[in-house]
C-alpha positions as CSV (number, residue, x, y, z in Angstrom):
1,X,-87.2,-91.5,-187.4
2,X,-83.7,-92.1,-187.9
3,X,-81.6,-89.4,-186.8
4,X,-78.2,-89.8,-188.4
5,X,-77.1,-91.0,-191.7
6,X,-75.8,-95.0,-190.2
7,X,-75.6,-96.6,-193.7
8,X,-76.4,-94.6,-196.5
9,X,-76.0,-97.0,-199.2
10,X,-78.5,-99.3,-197.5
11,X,-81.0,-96.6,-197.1
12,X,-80.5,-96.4,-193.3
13,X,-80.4,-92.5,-193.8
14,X,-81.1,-88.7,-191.7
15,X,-85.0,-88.7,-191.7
16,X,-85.9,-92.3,-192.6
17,X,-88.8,-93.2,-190.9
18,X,-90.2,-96.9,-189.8
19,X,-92.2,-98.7,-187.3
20,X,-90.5,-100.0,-184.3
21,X,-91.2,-103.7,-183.7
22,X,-88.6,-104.8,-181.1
23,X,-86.4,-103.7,-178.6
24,X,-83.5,-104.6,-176.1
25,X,-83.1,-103.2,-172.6
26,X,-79.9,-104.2,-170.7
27,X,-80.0,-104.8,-167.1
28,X,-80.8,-101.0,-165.8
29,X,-83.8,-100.8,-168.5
30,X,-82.0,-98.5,-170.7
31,X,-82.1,-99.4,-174.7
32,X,-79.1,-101.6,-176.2
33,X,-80.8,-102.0,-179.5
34,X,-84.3,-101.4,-181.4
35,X,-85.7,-103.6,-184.3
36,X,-87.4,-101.4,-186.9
37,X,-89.7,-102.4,-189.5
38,X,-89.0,-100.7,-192.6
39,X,-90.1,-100.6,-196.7
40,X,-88.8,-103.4,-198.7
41,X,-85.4,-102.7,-200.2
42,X,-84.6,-100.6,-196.5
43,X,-81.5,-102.1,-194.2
44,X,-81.5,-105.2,-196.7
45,X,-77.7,-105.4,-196.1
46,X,-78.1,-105.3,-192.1
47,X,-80.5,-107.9,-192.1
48,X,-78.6,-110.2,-193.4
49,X,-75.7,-109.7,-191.4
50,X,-78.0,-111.0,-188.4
51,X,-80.4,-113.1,-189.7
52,X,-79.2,-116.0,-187.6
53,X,-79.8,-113.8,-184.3
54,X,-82.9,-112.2,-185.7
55,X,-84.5,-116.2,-186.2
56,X,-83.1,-116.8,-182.4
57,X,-85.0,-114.5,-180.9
58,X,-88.1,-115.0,-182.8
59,X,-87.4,-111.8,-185.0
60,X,-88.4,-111.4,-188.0
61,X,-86.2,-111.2,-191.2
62,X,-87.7,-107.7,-192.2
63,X,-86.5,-105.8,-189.2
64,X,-83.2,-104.2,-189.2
65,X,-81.5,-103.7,-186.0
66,X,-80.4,-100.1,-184.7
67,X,-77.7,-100.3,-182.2
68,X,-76.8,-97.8,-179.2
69,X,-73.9,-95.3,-180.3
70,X,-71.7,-92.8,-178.5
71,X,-69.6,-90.1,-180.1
72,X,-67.4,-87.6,-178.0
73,X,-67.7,-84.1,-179.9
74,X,-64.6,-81.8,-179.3
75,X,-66.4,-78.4,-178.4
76,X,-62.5,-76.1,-178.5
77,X,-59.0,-76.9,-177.9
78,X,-60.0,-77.6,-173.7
79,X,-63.7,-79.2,-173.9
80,X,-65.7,-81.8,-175.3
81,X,-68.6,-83.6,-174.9
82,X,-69.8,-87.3,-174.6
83,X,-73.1,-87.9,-176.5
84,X,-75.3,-91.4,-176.5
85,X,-77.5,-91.7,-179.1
86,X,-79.6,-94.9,-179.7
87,X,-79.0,-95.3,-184.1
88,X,-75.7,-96.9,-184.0
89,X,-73.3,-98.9,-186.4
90,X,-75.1,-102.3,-186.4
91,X,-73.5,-105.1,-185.4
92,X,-75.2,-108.5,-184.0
93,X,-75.2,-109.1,-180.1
């Protein structure tokens, strides 16, 4: 399930949900990006921004890729905090 709106207008929305198909660990295991399989007319825009990479690495053209994302929230005037989350504005490695 997606858990943030990333691109709205492309259906890659809050509460989406799809099958994960592929993923990409860096070098200490932890997750760079996951391929997810979703209904037609789902992350059509995405897909063809990395269709090149996707054929590359043996991916196929219905997956959309979800990228790793990190926000820092300011909590008051003094604090904030540094979140990672793992549904991320997409962009081709």
């Amino acid at each position: 399930m997606i858990t943030a709106n990333i691109d709205v207008a492309d259906g890659l929305a809050n509460g989406d949900l799809s099958k994960l198909s592929h993923f990409a660990l860096d070098d200490q295991n932890r997750a760079l990006r996951v391929w997810l399989l979703f209904p037609n007319g789902v992350g059509v825009k995405v897909r063809g921004k990395v269709v090149g990479y996707a054929n590359a690495k043996g991916i196929g053209g219905e997956m959309a890729p979800i990228n790793r994302r990190y926000a820092t929230v300011p909590l008051n005037l003094n604090r904030s905090i540094h979140a990672k989350r793992n549904n991320f504005p997409l962009k081709p490695a």
